[in-house]
ROGU-576718 format. One record per residue: x, y, z of N, C-alpha, C in turn; residue in one letter. Coordinates in steps of 0.2 Angstrom, whole numbers, plus 5000, padded with zeros to 4 digits. Last residue first. Layout:
XYZXYZXYZa ...
***
This chain:
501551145055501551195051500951265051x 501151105068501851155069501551205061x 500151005061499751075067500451125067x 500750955053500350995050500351035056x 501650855063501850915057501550965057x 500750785068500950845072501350885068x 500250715057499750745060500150795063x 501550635055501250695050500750725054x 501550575067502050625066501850665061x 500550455062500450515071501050585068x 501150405052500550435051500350505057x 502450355058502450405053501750465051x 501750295067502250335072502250395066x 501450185059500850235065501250265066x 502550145053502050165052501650205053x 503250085067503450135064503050175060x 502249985067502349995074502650075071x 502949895056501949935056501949985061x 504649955052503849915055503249945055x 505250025037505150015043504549965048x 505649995023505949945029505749935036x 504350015011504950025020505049965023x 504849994993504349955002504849995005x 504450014979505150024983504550034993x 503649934973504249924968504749984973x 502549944980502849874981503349884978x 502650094993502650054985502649974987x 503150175000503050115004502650084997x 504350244995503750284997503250224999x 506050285000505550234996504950275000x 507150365004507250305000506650314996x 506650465013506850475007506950445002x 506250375023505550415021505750455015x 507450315028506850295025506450315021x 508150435034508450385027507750365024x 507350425044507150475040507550455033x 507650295049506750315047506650355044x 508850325053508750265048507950275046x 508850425064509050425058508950365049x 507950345073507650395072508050425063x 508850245076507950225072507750275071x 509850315081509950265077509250255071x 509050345093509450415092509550395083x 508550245099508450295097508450335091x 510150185102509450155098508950195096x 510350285111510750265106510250235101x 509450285124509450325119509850335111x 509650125126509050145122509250215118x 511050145129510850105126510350125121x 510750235138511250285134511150225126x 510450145152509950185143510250215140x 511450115154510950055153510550095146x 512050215158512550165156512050115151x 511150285164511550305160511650245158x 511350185179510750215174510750225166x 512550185182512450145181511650135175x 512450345184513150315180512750265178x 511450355196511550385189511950365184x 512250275204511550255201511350285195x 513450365206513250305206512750255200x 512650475214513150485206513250405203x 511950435225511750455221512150455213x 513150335231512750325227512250345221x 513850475235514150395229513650365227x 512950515243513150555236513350505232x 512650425253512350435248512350475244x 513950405259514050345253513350365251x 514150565262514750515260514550465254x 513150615274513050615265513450575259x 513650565285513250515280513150525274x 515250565291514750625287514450575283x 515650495301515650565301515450605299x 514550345305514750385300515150465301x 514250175308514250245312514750305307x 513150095298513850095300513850175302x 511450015302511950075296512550075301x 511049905310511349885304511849955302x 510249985317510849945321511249945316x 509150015310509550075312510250025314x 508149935303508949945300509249985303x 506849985310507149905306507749895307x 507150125308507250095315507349995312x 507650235298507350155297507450145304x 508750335300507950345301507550275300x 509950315298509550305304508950315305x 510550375286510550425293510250405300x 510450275278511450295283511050355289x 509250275277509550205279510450245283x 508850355271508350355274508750295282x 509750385259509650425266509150415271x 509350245251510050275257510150335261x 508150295246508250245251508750235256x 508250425240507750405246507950365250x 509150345229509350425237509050435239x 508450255225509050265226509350285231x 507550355220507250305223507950265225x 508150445210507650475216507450415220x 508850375200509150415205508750435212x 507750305194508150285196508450305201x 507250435190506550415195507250365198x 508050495183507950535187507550495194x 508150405171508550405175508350445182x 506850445165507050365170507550375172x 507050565163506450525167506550455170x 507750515151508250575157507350565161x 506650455141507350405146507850455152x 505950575142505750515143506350465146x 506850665134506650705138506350615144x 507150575123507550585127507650605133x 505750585116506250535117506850535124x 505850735112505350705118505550635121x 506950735103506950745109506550745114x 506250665091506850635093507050655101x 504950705086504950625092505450645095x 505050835085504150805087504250745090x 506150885081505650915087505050885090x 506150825070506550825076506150825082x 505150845063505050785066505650765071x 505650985060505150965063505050895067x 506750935051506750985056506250965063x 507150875038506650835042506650875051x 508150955035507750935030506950905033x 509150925045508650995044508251005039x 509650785045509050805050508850885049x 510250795035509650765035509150775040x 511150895037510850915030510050865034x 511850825047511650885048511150885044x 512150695040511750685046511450755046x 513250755029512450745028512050705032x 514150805039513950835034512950825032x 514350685047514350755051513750795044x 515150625033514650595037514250655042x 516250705029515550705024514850665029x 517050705039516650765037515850755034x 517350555043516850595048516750665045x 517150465027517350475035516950565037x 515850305028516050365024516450395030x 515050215032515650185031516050285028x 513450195030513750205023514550215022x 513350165044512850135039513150165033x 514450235055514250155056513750125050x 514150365050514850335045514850235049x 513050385053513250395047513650345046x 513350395068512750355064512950335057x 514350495067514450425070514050375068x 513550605066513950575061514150515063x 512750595079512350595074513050575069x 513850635089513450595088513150555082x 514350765082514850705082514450635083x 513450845084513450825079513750765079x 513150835100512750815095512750795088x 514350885102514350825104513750805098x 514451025097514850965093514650895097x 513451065105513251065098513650995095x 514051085118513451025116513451015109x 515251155115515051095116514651055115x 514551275113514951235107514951175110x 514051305126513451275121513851255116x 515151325132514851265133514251245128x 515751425125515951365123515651295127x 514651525130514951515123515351435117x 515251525145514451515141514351495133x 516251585142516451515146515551485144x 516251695138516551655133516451585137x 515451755147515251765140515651685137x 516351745158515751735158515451715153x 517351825154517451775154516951735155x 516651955150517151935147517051865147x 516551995166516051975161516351955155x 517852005170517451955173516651925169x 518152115164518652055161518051995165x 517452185169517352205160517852125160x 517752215182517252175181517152155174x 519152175191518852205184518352185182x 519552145202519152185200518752215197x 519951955208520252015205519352065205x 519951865215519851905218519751975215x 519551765205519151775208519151845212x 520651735193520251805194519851815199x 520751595195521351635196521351725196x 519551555190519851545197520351575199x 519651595178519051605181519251605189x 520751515171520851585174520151615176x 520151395174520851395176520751485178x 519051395165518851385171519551405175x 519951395153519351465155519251445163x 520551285150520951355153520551405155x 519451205151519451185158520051255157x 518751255141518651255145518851245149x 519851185131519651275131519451305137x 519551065131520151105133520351165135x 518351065126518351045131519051075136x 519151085111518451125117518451125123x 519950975110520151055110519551085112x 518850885112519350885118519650955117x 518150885097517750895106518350895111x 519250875091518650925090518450945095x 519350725093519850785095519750845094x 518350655089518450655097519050705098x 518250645076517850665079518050705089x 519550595074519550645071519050685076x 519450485079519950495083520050565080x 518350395072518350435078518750465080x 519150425060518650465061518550465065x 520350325063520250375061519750445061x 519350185066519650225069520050305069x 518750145054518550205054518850225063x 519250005051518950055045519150125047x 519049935061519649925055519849945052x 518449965072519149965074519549975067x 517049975065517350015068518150025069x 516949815061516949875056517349925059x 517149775074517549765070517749805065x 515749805079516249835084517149825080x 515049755071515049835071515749835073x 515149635075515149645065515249725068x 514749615088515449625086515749625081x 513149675086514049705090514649695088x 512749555077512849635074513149675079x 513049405077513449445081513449505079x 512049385063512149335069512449365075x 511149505056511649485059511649415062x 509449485051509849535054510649485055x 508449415042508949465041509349495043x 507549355053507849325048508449375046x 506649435061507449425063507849415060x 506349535049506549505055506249465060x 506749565033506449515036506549495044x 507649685033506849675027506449615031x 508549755042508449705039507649695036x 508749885046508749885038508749805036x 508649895058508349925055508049915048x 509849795062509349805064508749815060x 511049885058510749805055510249785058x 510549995066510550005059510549925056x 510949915078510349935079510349965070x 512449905074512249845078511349875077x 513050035073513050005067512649935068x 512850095086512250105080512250085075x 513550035095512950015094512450055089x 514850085086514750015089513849985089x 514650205088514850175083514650135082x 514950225102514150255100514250215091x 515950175108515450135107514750155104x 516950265100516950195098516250145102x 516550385109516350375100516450295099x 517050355119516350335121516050345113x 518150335116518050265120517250275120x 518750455115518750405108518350345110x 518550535126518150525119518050495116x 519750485132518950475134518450475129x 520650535125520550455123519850425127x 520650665126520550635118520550565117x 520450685139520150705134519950675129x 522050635140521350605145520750615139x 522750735132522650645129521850615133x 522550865141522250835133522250785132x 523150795153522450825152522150805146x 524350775146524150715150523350735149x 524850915141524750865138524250805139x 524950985154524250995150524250925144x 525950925161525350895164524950925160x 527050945151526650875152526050865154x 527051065153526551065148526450985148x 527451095166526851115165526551095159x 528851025163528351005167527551035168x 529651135159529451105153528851045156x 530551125168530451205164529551155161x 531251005171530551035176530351095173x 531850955159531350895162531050965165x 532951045161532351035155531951025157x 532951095181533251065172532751075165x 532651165191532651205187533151155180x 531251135203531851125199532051145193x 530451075219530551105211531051085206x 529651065236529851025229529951055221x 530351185248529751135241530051085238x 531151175256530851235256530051205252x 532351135269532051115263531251155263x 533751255273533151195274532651215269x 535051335280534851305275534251245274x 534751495293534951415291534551385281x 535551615301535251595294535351525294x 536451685309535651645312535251615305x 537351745301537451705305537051655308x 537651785287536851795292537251715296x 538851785283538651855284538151875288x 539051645286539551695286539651755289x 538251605278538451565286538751625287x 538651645264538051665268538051635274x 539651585260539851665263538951685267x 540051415266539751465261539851555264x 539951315275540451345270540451415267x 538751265276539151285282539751315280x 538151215264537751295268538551325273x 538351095258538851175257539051235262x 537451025260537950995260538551045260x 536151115256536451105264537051075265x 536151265244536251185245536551155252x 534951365242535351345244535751275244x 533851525235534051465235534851405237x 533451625246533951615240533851525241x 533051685257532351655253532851625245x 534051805259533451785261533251765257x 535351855257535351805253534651755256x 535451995264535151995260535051935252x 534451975280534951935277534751985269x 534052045295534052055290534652025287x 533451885305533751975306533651965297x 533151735304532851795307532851865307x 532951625289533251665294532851735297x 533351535276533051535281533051585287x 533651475261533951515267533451545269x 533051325254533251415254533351435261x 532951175242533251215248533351295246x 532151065234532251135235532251165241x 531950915226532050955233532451015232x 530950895213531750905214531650925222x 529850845206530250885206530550865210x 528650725204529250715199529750795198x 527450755209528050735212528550695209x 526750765198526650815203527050795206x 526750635189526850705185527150765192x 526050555197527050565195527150605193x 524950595194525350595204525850595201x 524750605181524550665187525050665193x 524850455181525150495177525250575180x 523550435189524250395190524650445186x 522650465180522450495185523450465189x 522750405168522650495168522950505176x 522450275171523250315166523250375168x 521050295175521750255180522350305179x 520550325165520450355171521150355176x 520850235155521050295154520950335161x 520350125163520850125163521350175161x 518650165162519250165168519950175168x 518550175150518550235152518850205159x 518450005147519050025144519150105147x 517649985156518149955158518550015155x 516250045150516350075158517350065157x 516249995140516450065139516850085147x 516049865142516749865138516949915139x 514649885148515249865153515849885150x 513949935137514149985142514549965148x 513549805132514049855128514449905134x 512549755138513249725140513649765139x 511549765128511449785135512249775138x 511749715115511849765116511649805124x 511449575117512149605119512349645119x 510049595110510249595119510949605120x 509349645099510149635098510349635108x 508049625099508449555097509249575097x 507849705111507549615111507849585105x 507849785105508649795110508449725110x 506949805096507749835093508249795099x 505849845103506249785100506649775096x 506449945110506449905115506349855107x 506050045098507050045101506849965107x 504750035097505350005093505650005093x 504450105110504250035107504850005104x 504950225106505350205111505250125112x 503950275099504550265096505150225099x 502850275105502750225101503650215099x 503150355116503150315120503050245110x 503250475106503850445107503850365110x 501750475102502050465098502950425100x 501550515117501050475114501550455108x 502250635117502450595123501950545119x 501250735109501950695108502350645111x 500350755119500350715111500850695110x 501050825128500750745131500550715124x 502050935130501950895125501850825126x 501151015140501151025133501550985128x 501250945151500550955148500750985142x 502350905151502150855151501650885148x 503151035155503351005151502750935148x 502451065169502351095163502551085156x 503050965175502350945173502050995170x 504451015177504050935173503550935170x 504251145181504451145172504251055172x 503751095194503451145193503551135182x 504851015198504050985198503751035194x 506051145201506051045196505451025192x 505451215211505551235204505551165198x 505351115220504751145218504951175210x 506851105221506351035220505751055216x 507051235227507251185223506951145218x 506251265236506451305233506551265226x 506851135246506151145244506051185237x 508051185246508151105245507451105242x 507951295254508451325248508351225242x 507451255266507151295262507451295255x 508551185272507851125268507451185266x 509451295273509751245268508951195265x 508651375284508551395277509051355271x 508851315297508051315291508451335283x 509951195300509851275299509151245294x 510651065300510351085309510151165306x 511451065289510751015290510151025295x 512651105292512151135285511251135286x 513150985299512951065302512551095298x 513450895290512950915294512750955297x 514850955285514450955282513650965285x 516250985294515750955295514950975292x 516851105289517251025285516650965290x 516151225282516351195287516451135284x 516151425275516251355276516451305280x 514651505282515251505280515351425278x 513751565291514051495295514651485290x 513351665285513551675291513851615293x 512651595274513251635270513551655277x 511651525277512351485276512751535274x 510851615293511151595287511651545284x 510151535307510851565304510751545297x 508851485313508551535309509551575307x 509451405323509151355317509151415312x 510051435334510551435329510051405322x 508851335344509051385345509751365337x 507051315335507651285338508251345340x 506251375329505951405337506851345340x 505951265319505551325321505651325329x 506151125313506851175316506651235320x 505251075306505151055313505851105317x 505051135296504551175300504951135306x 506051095286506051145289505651175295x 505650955286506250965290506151055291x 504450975281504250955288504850975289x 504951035267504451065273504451025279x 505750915265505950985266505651025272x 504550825261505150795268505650865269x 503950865250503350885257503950875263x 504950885242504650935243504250925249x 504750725239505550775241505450825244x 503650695236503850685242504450725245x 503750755225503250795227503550785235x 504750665219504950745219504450785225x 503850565217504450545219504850635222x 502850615209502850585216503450565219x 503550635197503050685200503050655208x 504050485196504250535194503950595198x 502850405194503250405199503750465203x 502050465182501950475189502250465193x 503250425171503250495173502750485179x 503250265176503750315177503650405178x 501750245169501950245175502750285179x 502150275158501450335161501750315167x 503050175154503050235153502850305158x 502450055156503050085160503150145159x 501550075146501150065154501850105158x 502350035135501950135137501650125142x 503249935137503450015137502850075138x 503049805141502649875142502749925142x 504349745135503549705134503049755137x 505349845138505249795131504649735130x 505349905149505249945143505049875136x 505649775157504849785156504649845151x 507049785156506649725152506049735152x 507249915160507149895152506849845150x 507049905175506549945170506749935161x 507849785176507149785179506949845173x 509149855176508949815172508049785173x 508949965186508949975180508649905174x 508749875195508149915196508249925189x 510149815197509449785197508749805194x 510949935199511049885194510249865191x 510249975214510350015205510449975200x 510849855222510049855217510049925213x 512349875216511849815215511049825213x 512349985222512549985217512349935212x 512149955235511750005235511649995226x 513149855240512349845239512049875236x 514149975240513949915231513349885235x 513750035252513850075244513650015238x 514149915261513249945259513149985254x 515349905259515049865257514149875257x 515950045262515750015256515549965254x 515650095276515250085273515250055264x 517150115283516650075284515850055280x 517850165271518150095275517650065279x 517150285270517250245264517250165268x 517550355282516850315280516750295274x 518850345279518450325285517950305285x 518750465270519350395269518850325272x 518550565275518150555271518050455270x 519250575284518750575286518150535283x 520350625274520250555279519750545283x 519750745271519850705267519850595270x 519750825281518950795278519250735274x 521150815281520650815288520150775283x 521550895271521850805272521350785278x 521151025271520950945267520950905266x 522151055284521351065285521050995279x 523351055276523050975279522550985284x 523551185275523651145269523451085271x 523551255284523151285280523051235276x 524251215300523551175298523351195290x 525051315300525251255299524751225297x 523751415304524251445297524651375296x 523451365316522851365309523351375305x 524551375324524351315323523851315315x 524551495326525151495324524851415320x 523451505333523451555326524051535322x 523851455346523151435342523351475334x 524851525350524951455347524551435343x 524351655354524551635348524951585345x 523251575363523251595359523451605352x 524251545376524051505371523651535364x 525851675373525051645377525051585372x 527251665379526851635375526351625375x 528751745388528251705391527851705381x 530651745388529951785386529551725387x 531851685386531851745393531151785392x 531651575378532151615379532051695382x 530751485384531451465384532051525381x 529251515385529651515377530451485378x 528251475397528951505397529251495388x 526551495398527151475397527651515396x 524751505398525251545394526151495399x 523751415401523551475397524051515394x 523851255399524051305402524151375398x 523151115397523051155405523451235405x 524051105385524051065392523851115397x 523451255380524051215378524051185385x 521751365378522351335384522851275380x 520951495380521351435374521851425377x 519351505385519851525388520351475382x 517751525387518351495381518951505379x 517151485397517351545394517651555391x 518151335401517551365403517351435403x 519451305391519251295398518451335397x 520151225376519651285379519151255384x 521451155369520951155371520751205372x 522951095359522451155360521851135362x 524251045358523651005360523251065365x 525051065345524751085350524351075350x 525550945332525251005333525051005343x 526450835324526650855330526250925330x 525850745309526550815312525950815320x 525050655306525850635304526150695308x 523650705308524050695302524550695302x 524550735324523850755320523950765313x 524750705339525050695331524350715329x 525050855349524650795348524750775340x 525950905364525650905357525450835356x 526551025376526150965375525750975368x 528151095370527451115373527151055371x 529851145372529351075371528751105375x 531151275366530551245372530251175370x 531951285358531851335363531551305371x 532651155349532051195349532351215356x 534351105343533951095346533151155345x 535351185334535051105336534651065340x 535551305329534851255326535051185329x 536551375334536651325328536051295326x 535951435343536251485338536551435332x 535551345353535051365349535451425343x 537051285356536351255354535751275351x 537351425363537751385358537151345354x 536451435374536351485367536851445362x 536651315382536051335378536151375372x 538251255376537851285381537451315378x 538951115374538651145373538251185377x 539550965381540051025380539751095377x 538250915387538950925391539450965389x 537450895376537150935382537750965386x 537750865360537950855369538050885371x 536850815347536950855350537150835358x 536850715338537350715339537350775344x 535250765328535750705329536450745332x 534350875334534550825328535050795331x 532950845346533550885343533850835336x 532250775353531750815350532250875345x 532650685359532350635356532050695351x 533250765371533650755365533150705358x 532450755380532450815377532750805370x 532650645384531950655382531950705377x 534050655389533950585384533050625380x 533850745400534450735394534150705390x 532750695409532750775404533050755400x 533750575416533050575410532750645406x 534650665418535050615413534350605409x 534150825425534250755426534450705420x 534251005422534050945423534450865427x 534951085415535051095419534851025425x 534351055402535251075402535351075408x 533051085404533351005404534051005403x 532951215405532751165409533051095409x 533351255394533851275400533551225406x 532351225384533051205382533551205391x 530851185394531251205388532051195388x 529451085392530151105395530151145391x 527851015394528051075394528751085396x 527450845388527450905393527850955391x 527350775376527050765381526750795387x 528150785357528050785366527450795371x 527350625349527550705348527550705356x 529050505343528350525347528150595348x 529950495333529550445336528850445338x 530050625322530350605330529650535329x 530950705311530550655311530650635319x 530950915309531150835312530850785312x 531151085306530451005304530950945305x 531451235308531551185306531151115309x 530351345299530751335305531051285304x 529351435290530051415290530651405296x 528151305283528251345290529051355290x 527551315267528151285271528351305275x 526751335257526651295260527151265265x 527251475249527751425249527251365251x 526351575254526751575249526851515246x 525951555267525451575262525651545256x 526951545275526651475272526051485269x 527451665274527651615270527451565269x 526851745284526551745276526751695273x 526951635298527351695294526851695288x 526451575308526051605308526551675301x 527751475311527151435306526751515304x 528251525319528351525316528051515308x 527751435331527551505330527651545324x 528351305331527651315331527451405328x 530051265329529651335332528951345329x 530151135328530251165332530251255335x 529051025324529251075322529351135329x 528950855319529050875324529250965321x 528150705312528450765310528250835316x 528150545312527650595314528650665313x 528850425312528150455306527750515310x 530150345313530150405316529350415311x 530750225309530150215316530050285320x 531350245298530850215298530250215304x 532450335295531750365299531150335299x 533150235287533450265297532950275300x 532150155279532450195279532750205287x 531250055277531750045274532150075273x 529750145276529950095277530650095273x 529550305282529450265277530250205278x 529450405293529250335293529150275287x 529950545283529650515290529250465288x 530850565271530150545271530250535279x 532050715269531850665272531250645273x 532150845269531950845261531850745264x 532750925278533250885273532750855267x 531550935287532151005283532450975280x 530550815282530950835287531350905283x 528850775276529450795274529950835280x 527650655278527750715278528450705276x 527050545265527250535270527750635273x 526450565253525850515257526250545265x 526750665243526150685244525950605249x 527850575242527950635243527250675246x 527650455237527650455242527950505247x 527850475222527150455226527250475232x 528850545211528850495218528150505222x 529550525195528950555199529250485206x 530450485186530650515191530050545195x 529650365180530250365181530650415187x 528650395179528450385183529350355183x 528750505167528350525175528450465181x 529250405159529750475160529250505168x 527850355155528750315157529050375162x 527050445152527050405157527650405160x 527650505139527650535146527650485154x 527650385131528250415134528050465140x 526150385132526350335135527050335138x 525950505121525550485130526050435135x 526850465111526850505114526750505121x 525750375105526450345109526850405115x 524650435106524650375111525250365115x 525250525097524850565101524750505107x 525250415088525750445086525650495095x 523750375085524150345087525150345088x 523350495080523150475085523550425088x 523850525067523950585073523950565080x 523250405060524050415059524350455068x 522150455058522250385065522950375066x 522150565052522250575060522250495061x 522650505039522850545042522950565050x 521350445038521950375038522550425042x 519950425036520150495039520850455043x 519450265034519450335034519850385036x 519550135022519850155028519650235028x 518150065013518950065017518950105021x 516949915011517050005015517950015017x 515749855011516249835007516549935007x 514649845018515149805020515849795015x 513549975025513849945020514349895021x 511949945033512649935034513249925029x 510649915023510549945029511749935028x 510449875008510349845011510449845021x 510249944990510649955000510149935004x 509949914980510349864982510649894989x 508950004977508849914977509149894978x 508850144980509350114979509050054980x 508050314978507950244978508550204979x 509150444987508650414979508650334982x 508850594997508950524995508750494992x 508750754993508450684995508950634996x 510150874993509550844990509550764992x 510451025005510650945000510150904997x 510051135009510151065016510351015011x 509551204999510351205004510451165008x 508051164998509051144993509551144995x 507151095008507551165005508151135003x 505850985002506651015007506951085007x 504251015000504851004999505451035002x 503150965014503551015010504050995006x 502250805015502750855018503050925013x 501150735015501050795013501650855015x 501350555008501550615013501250675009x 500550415007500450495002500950525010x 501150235003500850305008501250375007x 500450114995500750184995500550225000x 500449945000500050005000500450065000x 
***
């Protein structure tokens, strides 16, 4: 039976129709090589990647960034060394800590010792000079090596840096030796019991400005705190995170295999879950907010509480479950404005979505697909993420003079094998040489920032290639699909790994062309975000709007090229062509066919970002309901936590990956049936001397879809 369209003629510049062909058969199979050029660049840019590695992990040192660092540029506690049974890091002037330099540098400029134990009570140098054998030995445990009490006399010993002034009770905390700062009753700031002390050189030290001395050492390992904190409740709670991960798994796969025998029940039902699942989020706001009324600190802003490394505090104030409500409502509010104006169309996609579900029912391997991706984007993650840490500890120890009075070789760079020698002992006599950073002035370190931008870039351009190679993959497996005339009969035996083969033999190239497009973008971005941050403080508001513009600018580029990139990927998995001409006439096709963009393709997507959403929401109900204690059932069971939010943000992001993962499937399939249908409706007029390829089920969809042309038109 011929079926009449009433559609317009195209417009010319979009390129002309598609002609009959009786012998295209869906997938070409007799296809060479594309875009030969950049597979050339790309795998040239691999080897490259790889030499950095080497060379990173050649002179990079990891255990820079694990174990603290002595004056000499020495690991405390690392195994197989003198300071093996030394892992905490002792500094003998605390107060020094409070210089600008640790603004600067990261580096309190006193001198830094690996000691066994931090001390325990309050001496100072004269006191145990003057002391007992047991003073001698304890005291000593906190000097450097070789110092004798017996032939040295205090000022001798502290004018050479071998010892510290005094000992105030401290506490290991993260690997270094801090003041064991309390507050008595009126918040008096007290160091062991004691509000102020003798310094050991003929001057007293409140506690106080211990306290300030200690923040300015703390600046840099305040987010090593949250960090292990964080650590902590990983180590307790991850085997209830992968439960959690599991039934997400679960759930997802639960919702596709019933997209595939009742897609539109599943459907209606999701988007009401959807609405109710959000409505609840907004009523559990509101109780939390009302129930805080009248508590004492509940009516503090979060712009006066500022930031804290104990998250839950957030949680104890009205206006966070206000800002949460606020939210939410707005969310529900465009949903269901979204729904009521395109619930025709939602009729039409829910049919489209049909036909992506028997798509996936006969190509099921294509569920699996997104384990390959997840693996293979892992182990770029890994490369990336590894390569980083050698990259950041692959400099040099860097020594600088050190000192109290006026020197004019302050802050110079130094070498301590020499220091004693040298004209600057000399001139600054209270000057010492001690390890200042990590840097260095060879080729290899000039030339270290552009490794670490290299490494970025590569990350980029091989994460992309991993996620083109699957979008490749499974539209060249759902186009053999589409264009089989008899199904099942016609389809492939193995149409993944018939794609996934075409893909790797043919047209590695073209992704590696496409996905390099998108990574100089992306790369654009992250220097925009770079100097975004690097201007926060700055004034200029012309340059801050500026930056604003262009950082908006490239993020819509982005979407665009991902979109295009997408859609050519289609192309060159069905006619093998490389990535311009394919990009080329995917665009042409779908603006030819504009409309019925609009009509099915992105209602479609609008519908599977609803199932992810319901996923997510039902997910992160359950685990907060469960880490915070609220289930009395389960209360025993949740692991005691420092910050619950921990494994239900994991999860939340989690579940959404996992989600994703599953329908990135369908929306691929989609995305695939929707381009092969407009192929269609160029080829052939449903004649018997040229038939659609498509199903009955598509049919309806084309009959439904012209109806909603006309009304646009």
């Amino acid at each position: 039976m011929r079926m009449e369209t009433e559609e317009k003629n195209p417009d010319p510049k979009y390129g002309e129709s598609r002609k009959f062909d009786p012998n295209f058969k869906g997938p070409i199979h007799n296809r060479g090589c594309t875009d030969i050029l950049c597979c050339i660049l790309f795998i040239l840019a691999l080897l490259g990647y790889f030499a950095v590695g080497i060379v990173a992990w050649s002179q990079g040192d990891p255990r820079k960034v694990i174990y603290p660092t002595d004056s000499r540029g020495q690991f405390c506690g690392q195994a197989g060394t003198p300071l093996e049974k030394k892992p905490l890091l002792f500094y003998f002037n605390i107060l020094k800590c409070a210089s600008p330099l640790v603004l600067l540098e990261f580096q309190c400029p006193t001198t830094q010792l690996c000691v066994e134990t931090c001390p325990d009570r309050h001496m100072t140098l004269v006191k145990a000079k003057v002391g007992n054998k047991e003073d001698h030995e304890y005291y000593k445990r906190y000097c450097k090596d070789g110092v004798d009490f017996g032939k040295l006399s205090p000022p001798e010993i502290l004018r050479e840096g071998l010892c510290p002034a005094m000992l105030m009770p401290s506490k290991a905390f993260t690997r270094r030796c801090l003041p064991a700062l309390g507050r008595m009753k009126g918040g008096v700031v007290v160091v062991g019991n004691e509000t102020s002390f003798d310094a050991g050189e003929g001057t007293n030290i409140n506690a106080t400005d211990v306290l300030e001395a200690s923040k300015k050492s703390n600046l840099v390992i305040e987010a090593r705190q949250v960090a292990m904190r964080i650590f902590e409740d990983y180590t307790r709670s991850w085997h209830w995170i992968l439960l959690g991960l599991v039934i997400a798994m679960l759930v997802s796969l639960v919702f596709i295999v019933l997209l595939r025998f009742l897609a539109g029940i599943v459907i209606w039902v999701m988007i009401v879950l959807v609405i109710l699942v959000i409505g609840y989020g907004i009523f559990h706001c509101y109780m939390e907010f009302a129930s805080l009324k009248g508590e004492p600190g509940s009516n503090v802003t979060i712009r006066d509480l500022g930031l804290q490394t104990d998250f839950s505090v957030y949680l104890q104030i009205r206006q966070t479950w206000l800002a949460f409500m606020i939210i939410l409502a707005i969310v529900e509010f465009f949903i269901i404005l979204l729904l009521i104006f395109l619930r025709k169309r939602i009729v039409i996609a829910i049919a489209l979505i049909k036909e992506a579900s028997r798509a996936v029912g006969h190509v099921m391997s294509s569920l699996f697909y997104p384990i390959l991706t997840f693996a293979l984007l892992s182990v770029v993650i890994a490369y990336w993420a590894i390569t980083a840490v050698f990259l950041s500890t692959s400099n040099d120890q860097v020594y600088k003079v050190f000192n109290n009075s006026e020197c004019e070789y302050s802050r110079d760079t130094c070498d301590p094998k020499t220091f004693n020698i040298s004209n600057v002992s000399s001139q600054c006599p209270d000057a010492e040489c001690l390890f200042a950073f990590y840097g260095g002035e060879t080729l290899y370190h000039k030339y270290l920032i552009l490794f670490q931008f290299y490494n970025v870039f590569l990350f980029f351009w091989c994460a992309n290639f991993v996620t083109a190679l699957g979008q490749v993959t499974l539209s060249g497996a759902f186009a053999s699909y589409y264009w089989a005339f008899k199904k099942p009969d016609d389809i492939p035996a193995f149409p993944i790994f018939a794609s996934l083969g075409r893909a790797l033999r043919y047209h590695t190239g073209s992704l590696a062309f496409g996905s390099l497009i998108l990574s100089i973008v992306q790369c654009i971005r992250v220097l925009l975000e770079y100097l975004d941050h690097k201007l926060k403080g700055a004034q200029n508001k012309c340059a801050k709007f500026l930056l604003s513009c262009m950082k908006c600018c490239f993020w819509c580029l982005e979407k665009c090229i991902k979109f295009l990139n997408r859609n050519a990927y289609i192309m060159i998995a069905i006619y093998g062509k490389s990535f311009c001409p394919s990009a080329k006439n995917a665009f042409f096709l779908l603006m030819r066919n504009i409309v019925r963009v609009a009509v099915l393709d992105k209602v479609t997507d609008f519908l599977l970002f609803l199932g992810k959403l319901l996923i997510v929401g039902i997910v992160g109900i359950f685990s907060f309901f469960f880490f915070s204690g609220r289930i009395k059932a389960v209360e025993e069971a949740a692991p005691s936590l420092n910050y619950y939010w921990v494994p239900i943000m994991t999860l939340v992001v989690g579940s959404y990956l996992i989600a994703h993962g599953f329908f990135s499937v369908y929306a691929m399939c989609v995305d695939t049936l929707f381009l092969c249908f407009l192929e269609d409706l160029e080829r052939n007029d449903g004649s018997a001397e040229k038939p659609y390829f498509m199903s009955q089920n598509l049919l309806s969809i084309l009959n439904k879809s012209n109806e909603e042309v006309k009304s646009v038109d």
